[in-house]
DRENMI-741790 format. One record per atom (N, C-alpha, C): x, y, z; residue in three letters. Coordinates in steps of 0.02 Angstrom, whole numbers, padded with zeros to 5 digits, always signed. Atoms other than C-alpha are relative to their C-alpha. Layout:
BEGIN
XYZALA ...
end
This chain:
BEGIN
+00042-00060+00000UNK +00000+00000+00000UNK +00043+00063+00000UNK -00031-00026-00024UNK +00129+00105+00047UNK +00042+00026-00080UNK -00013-00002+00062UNK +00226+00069-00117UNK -00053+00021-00068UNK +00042-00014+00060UNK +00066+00087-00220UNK -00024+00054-00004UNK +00031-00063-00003UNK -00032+00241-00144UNK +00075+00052-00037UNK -00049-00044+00025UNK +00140+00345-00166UNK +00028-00011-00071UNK -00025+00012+00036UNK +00173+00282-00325UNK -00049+00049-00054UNK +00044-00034+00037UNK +00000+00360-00382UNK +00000+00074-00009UNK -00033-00074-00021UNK +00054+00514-00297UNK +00023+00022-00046UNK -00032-00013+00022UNK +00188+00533-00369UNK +00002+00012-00099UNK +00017+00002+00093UNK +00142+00490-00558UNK -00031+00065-00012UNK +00030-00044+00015UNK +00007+00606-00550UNK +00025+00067+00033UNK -00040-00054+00001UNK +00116+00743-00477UNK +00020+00042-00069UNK -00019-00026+00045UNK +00203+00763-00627UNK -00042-00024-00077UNK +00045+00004+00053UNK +00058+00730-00765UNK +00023-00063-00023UNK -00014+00065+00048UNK +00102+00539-00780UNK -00057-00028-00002UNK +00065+00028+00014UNK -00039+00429-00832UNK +00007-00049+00057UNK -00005+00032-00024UNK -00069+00314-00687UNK -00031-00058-00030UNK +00026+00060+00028UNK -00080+00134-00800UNK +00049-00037-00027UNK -00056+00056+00006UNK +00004-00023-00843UNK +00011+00027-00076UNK -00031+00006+00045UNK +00088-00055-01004UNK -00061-00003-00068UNK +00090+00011+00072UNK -00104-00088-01114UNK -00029+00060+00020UNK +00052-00066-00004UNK -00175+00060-01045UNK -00053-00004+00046UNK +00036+00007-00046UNK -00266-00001-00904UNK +00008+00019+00079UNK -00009-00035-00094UNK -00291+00085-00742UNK +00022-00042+00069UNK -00049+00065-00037UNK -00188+00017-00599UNK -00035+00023+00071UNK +00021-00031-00072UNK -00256+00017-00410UNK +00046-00026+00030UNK -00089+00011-00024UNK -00097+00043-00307UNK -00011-00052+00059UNK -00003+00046-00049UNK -00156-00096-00174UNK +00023-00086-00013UNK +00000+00065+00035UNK -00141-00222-00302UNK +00059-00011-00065UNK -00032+00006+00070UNK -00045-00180-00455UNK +00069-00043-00001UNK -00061+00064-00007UNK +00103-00295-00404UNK -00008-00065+00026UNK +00000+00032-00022UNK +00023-00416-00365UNK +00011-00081-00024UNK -00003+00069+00042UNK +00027-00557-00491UNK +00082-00015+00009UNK -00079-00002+00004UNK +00241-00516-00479UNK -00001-00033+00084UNK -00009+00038-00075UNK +00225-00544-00284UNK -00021-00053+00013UNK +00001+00066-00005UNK +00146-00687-00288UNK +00033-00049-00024UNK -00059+00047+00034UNK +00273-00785-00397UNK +00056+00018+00001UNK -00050-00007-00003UNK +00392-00709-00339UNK +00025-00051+00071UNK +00008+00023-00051UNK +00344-00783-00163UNK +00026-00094+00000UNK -00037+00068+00041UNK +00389-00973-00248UNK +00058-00006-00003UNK -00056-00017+00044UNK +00519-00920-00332UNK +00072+00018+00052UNK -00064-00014-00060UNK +00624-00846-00188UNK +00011-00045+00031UNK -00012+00062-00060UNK +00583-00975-00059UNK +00047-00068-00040UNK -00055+00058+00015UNK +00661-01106-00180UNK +00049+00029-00002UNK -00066-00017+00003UNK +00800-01001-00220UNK +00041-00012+00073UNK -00045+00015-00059UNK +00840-00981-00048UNK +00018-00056+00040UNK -00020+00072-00007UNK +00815-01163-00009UNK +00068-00027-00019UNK -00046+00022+00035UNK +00943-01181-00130UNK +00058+00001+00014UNK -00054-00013-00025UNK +01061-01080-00059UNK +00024-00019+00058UNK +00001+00043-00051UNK +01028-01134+00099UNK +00046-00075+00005UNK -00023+00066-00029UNK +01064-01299+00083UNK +00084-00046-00047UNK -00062+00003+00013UNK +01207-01288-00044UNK +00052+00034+00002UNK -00057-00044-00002UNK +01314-01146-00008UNK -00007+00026+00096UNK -00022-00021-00058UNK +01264-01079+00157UNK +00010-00062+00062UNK -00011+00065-00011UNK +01238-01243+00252UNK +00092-00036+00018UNK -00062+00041-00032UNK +01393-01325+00240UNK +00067+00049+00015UNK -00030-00049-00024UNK +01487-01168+00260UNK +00001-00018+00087UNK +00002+00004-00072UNK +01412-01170+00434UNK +00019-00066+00043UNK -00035+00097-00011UNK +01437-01364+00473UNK +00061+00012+00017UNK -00066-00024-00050UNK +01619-01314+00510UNK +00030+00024+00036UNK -00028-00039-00050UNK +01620-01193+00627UNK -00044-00030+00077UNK +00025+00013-00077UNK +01590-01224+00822UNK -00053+00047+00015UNK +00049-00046-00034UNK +01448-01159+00914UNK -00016-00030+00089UNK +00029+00011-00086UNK +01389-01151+01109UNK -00074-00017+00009UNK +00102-00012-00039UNK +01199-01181+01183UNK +00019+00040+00045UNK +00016-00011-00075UNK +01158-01072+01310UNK -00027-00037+00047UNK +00040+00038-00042UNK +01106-01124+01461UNK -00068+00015+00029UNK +00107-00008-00029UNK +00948-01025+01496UNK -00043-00038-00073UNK +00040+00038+00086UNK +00895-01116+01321UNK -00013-00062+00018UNK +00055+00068-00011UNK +00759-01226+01367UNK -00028-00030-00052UNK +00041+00032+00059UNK +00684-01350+01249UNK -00055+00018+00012UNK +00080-00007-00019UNK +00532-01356+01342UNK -00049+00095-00005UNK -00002-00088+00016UNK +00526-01163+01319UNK -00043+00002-00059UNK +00045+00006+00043UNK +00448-01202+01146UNK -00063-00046-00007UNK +00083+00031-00001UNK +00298-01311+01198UNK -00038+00036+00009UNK +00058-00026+00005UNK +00139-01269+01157UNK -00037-00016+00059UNK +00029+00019-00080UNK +00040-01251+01325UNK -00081-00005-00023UNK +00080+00012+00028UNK -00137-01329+01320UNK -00030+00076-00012UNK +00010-00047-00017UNK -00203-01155+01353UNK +00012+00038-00064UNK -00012-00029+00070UNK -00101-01095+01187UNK -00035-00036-00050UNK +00034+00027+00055UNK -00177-01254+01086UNK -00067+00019+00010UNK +00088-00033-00002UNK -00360-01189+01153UNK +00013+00041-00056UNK +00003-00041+00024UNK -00314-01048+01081UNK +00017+00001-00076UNK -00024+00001+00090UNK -00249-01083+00896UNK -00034-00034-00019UNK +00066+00057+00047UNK -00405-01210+00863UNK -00056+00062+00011UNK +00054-00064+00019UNK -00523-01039+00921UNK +00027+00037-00049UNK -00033-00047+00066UNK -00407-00940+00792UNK -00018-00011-00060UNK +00010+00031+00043UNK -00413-01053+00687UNK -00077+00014-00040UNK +00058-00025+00037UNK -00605-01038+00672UNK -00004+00078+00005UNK +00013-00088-00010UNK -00604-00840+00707UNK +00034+00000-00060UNK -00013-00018+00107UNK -00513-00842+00521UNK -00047-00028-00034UNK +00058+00007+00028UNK -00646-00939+00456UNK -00059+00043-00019UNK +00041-00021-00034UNK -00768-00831+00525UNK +00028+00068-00051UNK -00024-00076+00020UNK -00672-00664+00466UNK -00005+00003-00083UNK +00018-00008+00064UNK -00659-00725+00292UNK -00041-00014-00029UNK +00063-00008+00020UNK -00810-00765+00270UNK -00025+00046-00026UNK +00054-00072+00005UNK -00885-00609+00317UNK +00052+00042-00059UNK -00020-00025+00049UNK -00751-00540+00196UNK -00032-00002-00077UNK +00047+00021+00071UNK -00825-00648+00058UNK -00074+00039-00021UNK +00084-00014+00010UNK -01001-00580+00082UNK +00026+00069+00009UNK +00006-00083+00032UNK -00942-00386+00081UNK +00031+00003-00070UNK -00009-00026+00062UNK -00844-00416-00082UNK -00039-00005-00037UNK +00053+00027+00046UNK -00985-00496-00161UNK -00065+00067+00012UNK +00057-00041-00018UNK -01110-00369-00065UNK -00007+00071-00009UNK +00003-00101-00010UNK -01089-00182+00002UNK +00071+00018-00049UNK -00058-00024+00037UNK -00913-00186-00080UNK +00002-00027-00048UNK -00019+00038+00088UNK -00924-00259-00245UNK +00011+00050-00040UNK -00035-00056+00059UNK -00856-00161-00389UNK -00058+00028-00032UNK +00067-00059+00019UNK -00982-00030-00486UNK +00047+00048-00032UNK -00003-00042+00051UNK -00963+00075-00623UNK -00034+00083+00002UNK +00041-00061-00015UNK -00988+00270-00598UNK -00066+00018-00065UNK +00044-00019+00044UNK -01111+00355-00726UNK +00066+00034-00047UNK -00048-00035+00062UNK -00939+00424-00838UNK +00005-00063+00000UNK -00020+00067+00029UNK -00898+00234-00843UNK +00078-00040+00024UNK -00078+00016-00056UNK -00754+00222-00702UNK -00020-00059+00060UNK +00034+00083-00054UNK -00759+00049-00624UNK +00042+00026+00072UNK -00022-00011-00079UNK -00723+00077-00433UNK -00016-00072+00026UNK -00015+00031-00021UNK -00681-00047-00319UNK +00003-00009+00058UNK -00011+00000-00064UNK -00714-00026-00140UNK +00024-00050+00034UNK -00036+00057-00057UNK -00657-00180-00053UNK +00086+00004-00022UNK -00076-00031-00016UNK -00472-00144-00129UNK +00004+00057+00032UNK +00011-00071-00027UNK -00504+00034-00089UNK +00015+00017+00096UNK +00017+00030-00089UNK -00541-00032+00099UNK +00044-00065+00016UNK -00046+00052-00032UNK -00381-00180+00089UNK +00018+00006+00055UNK -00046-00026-00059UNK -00290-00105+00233UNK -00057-00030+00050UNK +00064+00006-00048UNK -00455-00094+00335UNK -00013-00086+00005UNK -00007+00047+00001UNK -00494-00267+00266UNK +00044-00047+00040UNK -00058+00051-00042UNK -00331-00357+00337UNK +00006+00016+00082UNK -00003-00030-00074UNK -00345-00264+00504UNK -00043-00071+00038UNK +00050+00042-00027UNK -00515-00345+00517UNK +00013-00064+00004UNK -00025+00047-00015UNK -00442-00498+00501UNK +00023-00033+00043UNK -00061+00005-00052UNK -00303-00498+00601UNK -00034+00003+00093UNK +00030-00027-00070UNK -00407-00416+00729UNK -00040-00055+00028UNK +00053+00058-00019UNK -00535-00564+00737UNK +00046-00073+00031UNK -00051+00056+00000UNK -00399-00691+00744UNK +00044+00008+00076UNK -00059-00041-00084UNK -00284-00604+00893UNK -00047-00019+00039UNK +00025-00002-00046UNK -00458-00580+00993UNK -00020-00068+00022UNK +00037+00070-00028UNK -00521-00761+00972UNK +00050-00052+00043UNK -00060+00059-00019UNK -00337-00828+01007UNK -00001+00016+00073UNK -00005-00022-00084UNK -00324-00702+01186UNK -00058-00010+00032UNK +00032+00023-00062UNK -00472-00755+01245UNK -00024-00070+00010UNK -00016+00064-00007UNK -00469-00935+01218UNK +00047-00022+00047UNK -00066+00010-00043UNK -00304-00937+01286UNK +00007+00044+00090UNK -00017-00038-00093UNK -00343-00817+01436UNK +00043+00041+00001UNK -00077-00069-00013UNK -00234-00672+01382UNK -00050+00065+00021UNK +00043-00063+00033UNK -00389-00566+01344UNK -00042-00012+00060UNK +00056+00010-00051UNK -00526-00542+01510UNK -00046+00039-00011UNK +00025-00074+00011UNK -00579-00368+01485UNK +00010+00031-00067UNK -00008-00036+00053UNK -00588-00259+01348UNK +00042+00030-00009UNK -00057-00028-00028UNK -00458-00168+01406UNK +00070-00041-00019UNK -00049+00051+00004UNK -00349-00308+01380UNK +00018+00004-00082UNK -00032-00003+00075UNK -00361-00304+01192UNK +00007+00069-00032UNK -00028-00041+00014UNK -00361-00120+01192UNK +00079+00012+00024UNK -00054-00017-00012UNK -00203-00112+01281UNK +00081-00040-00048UNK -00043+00029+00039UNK -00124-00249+01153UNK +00012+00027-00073UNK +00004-00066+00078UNK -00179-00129+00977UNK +00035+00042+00027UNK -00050-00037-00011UNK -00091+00002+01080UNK +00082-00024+00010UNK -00064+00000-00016UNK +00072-00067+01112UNK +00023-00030-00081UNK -00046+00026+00072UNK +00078-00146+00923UNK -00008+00085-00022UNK -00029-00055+00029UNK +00045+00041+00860UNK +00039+00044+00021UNK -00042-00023-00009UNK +00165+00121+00953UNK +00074-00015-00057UNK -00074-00005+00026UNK +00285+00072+00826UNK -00022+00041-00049UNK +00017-00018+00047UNK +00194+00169+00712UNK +00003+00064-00014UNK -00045-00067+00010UNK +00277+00328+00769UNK +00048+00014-00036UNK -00071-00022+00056UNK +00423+00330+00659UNK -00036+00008-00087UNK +00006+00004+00096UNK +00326+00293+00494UNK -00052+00061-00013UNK +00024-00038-00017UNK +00207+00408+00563UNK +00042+00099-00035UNK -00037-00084+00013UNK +00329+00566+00556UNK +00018-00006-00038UNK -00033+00009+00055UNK +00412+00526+00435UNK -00041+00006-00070UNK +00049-00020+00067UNK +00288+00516+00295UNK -00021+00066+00005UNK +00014-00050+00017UNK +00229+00691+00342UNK +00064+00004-00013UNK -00045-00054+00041UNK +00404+00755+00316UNK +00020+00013-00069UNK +00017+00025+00069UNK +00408+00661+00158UNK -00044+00026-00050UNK +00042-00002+00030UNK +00267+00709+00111UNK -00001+00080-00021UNK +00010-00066-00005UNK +00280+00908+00145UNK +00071+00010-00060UNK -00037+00018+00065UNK +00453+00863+00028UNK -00019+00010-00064UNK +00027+00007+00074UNK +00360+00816-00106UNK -00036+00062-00035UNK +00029-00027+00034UNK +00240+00953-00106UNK +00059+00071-00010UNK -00059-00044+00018UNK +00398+01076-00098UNK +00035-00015-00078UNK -00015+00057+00079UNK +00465+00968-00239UNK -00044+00032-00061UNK +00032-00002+00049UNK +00328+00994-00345UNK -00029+00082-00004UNK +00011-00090+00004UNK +00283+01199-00301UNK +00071+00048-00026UNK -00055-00035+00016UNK +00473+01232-00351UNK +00010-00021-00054UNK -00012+00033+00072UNK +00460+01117-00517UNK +00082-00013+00000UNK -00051+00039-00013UNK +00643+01064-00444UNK -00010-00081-00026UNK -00015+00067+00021UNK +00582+00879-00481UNK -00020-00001-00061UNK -00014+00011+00082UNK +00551+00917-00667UNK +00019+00015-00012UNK -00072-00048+00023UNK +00678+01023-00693UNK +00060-00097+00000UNK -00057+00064-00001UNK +00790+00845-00622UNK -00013-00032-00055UNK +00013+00072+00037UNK +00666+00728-00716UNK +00005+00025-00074UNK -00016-00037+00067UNK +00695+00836-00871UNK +00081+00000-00032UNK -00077+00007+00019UNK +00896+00820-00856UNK +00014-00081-00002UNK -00021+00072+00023UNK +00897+00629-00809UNK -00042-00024-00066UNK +00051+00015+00087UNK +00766+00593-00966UNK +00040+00028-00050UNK -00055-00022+00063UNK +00887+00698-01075UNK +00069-00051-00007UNK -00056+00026+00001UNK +01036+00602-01010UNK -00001-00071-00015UNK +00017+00068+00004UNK +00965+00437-01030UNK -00010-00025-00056UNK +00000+00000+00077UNK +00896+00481-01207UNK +00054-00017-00036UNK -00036-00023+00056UNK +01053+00537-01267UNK +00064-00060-00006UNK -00049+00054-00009UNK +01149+00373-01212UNK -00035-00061-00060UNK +00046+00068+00038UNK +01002+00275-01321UNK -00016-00034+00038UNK +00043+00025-00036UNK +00938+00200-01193UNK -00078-00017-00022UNK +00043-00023-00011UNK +00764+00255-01217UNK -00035-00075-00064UNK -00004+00055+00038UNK +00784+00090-01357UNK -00001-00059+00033UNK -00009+00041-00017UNK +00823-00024-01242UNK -00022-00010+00070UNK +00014+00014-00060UNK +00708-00042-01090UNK +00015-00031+00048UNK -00038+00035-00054UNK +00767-00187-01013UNK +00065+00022+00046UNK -00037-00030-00041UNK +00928-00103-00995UNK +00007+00059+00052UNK +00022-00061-00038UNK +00848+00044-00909UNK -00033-00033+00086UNK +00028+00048-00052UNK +00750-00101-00789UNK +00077-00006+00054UNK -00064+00028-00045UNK +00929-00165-00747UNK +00034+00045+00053UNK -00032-00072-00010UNK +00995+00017-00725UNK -00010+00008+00069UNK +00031-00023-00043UNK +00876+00059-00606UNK +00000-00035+00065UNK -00007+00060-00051UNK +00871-00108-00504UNK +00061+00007+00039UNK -00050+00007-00005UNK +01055-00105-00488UNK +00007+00075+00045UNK -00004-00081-00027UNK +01057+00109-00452UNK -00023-00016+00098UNK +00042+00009-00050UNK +00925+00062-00323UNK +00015-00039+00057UNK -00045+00056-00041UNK +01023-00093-00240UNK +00050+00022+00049UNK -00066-00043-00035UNK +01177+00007-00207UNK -00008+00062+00056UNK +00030-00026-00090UNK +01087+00140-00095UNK -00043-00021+00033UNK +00055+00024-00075UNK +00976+00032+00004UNK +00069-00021+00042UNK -00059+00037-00037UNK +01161-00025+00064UNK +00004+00081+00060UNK -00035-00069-00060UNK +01188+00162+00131UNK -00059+00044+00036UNK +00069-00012-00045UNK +01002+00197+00167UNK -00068-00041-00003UNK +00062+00050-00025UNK +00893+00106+00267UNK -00071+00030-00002UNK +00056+00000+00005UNK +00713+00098+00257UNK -00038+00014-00055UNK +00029+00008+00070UNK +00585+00058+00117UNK -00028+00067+00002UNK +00037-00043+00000UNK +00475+00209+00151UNK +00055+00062-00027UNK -00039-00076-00017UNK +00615+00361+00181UNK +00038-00019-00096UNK -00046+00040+00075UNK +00711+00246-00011UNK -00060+00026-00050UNK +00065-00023+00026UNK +00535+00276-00074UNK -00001+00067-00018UNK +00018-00063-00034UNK +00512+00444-00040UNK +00051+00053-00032UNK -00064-00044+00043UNK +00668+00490-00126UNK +00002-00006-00073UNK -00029+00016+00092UNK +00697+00413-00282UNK -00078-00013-00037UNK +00060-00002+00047UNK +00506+00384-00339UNK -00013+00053-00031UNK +00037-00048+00064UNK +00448+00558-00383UNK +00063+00018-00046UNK -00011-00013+00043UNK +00596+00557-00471UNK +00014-00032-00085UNK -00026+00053+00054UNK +00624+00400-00565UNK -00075-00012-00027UNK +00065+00031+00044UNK +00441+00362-00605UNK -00004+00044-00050UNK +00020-00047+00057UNK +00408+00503-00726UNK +00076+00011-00040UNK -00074-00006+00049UNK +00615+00526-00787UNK +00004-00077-00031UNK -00005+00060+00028UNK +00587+00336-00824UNK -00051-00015-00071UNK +00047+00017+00045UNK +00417+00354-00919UNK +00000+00064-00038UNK -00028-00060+00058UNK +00495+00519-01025UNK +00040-00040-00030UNK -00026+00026+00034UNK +00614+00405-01078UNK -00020-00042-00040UNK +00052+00028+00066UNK +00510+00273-01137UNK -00068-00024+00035UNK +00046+00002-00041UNK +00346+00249-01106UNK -00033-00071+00011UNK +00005+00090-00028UNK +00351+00050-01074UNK +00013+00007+00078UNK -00025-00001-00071UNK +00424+00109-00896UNK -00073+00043+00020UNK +00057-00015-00041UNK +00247+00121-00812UNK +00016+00001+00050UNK -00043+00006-00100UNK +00244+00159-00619UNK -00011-00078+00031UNK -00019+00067-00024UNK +00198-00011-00588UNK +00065-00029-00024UNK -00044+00011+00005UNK +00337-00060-00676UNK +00065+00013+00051UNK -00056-00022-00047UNK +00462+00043-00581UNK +00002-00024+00075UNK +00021+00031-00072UNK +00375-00001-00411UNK +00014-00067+00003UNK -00023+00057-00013UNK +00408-00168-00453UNK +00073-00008+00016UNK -00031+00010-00021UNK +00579-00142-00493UNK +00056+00017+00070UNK -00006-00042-00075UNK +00600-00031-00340UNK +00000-00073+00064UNK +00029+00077-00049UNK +00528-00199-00240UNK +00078-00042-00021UNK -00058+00059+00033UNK +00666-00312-00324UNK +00087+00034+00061UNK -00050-00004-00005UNK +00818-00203-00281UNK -00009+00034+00086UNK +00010-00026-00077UNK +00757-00153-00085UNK -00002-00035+00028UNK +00013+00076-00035UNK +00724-00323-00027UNK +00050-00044-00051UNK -00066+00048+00014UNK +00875-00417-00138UNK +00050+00040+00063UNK -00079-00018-00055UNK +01021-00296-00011UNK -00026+00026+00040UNK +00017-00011-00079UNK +00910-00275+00133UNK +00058-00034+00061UNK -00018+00048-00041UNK +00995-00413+00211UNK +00097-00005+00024UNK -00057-00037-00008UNK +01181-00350+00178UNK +00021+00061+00034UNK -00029-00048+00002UNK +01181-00190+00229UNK -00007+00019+00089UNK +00021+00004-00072UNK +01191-00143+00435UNK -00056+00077-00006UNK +00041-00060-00008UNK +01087-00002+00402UNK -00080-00027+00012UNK +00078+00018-00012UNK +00927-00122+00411UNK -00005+00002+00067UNK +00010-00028-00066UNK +00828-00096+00560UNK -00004-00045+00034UNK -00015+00063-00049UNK +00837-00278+00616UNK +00076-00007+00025UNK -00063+00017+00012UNK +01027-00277+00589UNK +00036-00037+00082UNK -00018+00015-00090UNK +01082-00257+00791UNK -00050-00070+00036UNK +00054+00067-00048UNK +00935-00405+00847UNK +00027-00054-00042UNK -00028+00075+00039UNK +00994-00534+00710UNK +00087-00017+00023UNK -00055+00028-00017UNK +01167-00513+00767UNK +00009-00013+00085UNK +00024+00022-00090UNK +01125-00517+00969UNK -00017-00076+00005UNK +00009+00051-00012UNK +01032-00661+00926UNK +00062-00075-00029UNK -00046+00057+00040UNK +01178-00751+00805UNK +00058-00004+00071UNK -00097-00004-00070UNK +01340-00701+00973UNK -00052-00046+00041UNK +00021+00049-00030UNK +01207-00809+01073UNK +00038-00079-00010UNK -00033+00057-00006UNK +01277-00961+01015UNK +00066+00017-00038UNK -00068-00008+00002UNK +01454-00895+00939UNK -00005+00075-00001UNK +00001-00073-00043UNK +01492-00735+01055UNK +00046+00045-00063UNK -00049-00028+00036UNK +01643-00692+00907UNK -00026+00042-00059UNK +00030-00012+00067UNK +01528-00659+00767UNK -00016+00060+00001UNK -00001-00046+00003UNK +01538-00501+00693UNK -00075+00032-00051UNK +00046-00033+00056UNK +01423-00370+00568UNK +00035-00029-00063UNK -00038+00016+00081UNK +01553-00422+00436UNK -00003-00079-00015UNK +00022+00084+00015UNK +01511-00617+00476UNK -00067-00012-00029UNK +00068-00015+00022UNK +01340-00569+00477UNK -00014+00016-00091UNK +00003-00029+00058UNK +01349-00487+00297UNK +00004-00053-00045UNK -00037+00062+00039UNK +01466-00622+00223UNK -00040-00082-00002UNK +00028+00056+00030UNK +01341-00752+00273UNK -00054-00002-00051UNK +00041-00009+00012UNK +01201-00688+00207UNK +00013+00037-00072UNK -00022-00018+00078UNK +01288-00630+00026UNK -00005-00027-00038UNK +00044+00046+00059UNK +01233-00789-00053UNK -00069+00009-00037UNK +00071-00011-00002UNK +01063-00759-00025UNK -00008+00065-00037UNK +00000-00057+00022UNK +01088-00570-00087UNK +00004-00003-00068UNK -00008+00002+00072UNK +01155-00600-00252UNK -00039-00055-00033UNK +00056+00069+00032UNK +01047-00762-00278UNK -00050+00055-00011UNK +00068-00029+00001UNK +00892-00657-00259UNK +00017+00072-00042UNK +00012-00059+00044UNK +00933-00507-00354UNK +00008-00013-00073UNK -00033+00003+00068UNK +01015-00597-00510UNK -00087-00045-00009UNK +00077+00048-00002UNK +00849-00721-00499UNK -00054+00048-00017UNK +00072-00051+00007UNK +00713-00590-00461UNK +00028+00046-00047UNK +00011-00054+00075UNK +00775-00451-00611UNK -00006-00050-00064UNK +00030+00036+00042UNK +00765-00606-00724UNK -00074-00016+00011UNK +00077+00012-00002UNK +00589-00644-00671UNK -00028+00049-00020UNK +00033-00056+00018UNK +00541-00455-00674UNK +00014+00017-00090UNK +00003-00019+00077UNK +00615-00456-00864UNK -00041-00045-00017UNK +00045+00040+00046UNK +00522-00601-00900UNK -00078+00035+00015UNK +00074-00017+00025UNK +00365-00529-00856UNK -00022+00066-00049UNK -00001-00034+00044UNK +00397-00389-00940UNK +00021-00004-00092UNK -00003+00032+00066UNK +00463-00474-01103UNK -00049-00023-00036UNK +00047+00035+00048UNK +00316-00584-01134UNK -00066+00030+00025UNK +00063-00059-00028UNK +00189-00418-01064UNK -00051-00048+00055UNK +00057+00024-00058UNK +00121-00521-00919UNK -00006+00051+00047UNK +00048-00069-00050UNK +00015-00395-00812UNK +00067-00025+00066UNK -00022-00016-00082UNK +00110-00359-00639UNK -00044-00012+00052UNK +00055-00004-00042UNK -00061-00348-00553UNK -00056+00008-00037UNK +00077-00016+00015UNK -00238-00296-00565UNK -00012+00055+00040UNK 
end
């Protein structure tokens, strides 16, 4: 959502058409979605792969410790928890159901009187998945006896959105950015010099190589800045529209895809991610020696597997024009 709403933003900032590659209108909750879902395959084997032939026996040779507060029994499921994941269990039932009967019902798609199909139940995804989630959490805490009072599951929505201060501020500043951005015509003035410079290389012939460009551009500073939103926030209003001046096969879904490809292939390299400090706390648990640069080096298989993998997938869908989404 995050990736899609700002993507619409941004297009229509600078007079881009918000639509795929045929000319069909894209709703930013979805328009990647046919790519994310096969991509979701596609990775997990890769990384299987790597897993079990490169990183794997790497590790097999080095020593490691147990702790001693590291209980087995620590991971049993306590009757109390299995109550609770067979009520979950049906409280998803239950949730998607009632999902089924608003897309079909109050939210089903409809056509204005100019002839603009709308879509409320994407419109309302976010909301949608809440409701979900929300049904599922309450049936599990009070099965299980987490939940007594009402109080109880308000005080558990508050402590998960408390993290929701950082993305919180941050998008306004972002956002007050953009509209600076766009009242100083500073980002067409840029997207007017990279579109010239891109032209004049011939590029503007060879899309794929512009895909790669971008992927690759995009790869190299998620290493020196962290976070998808603030990575977002920078390089979209300028690459979506300097990409679709150059040629106009580079739709914003397109770019958003390959934006997706090269933010999540060198997440996992770079210490600037925001897990970085907890994955290595938890790795000195069992070898205290292990550094950020062990950390990096193990996880560099996996990096270059998934980026050389996923920009071939994203050319192939773009080669033989398979939709991105809906």
């Amino acid at each position: 959502m995050i990736i899609g709403v700002n993507a619409q933003v941004f297009a229509e900032a600078q007079g881009i058409p918000f639509v795929n590659a045929r000319g069909d209108a894209l709703t930013p909750a979805t328009m990647n979605y046919y790519f994310i879902l096969v991509s979701t395959f596609v990775l997990g084997a890769v990384g299987a792969f790597v897993t079990l032939k490169v990183v794997q026996p790497r590790l097999d040779k080095k020593s490691y410790i147990v702790p001693e507060e590291l209980q087995l029994s620590d991971f049993d499921v306590t009757p109390e928890e299995q109550k609770g994941l067979r009520w979950s269990g049906i409280g998803l039932l239950l949730s998607l159901g009632a999902l089924v009967l608003l897309a079909l019902g109050p939210l089903a798609p409809y056509e204005t009187a100019e002839g603009t199909e709308i879509n409320p139940f994407l419109n309302n995804v976010i909301l949608m998945i809440t409701f979900v989630f929300l049904t599922v959490g309450v049936f599990f805490g009070v099965a299980a006896g987490r939940f007594t009072t009402m109080m109880d599951v308000v005080r558990a929505m508050v402590k998960q959105m408390d993290t929701m201060g950082y993305i919180l501020v941050l998008t306004f500043f972002c956002y007050n950015f953009l509209g600076v951005l766009s009242y100083s015509g500073l980002g067409s003035y840029i997207t007017y010099l990279g579109a010239t410079g891109l032209s004049s290389l011939g590029l503007q012939q060879f899309p794929i190589l512009l895909i790669i460009g971008f992927v690759l551009t995009t790869a190299v500073i998620n290493i020196f800045v962290g976070g998808l939103t603030s990575k977002w926030m920078l390089l979209g209003p300028i690459f979506i529209p300097m990409l679709y001046m150059v040629n106009p096969q580079m739709t914003p879904d397109l770019v958003a895809a390959a934006y997706r490809v090269a933010d999540s292939a060198t997440n996992i390299i770079t210490p600037m991610m925001s897990y970085a400090g907890i994955i290595l706390a938890f790795m000195r648990k069992y070898k205290p020696e292990l550094s950020f640069g062990d950390m990096i080096a193990m996880m560099l298989p996996y990096s270059m597997a998934f980026l050389g993998v996923w920009i071939l997938l994203l050319i192939g869908f773009f080669s033989f024009s398979i939709p991105l989404g809906f």
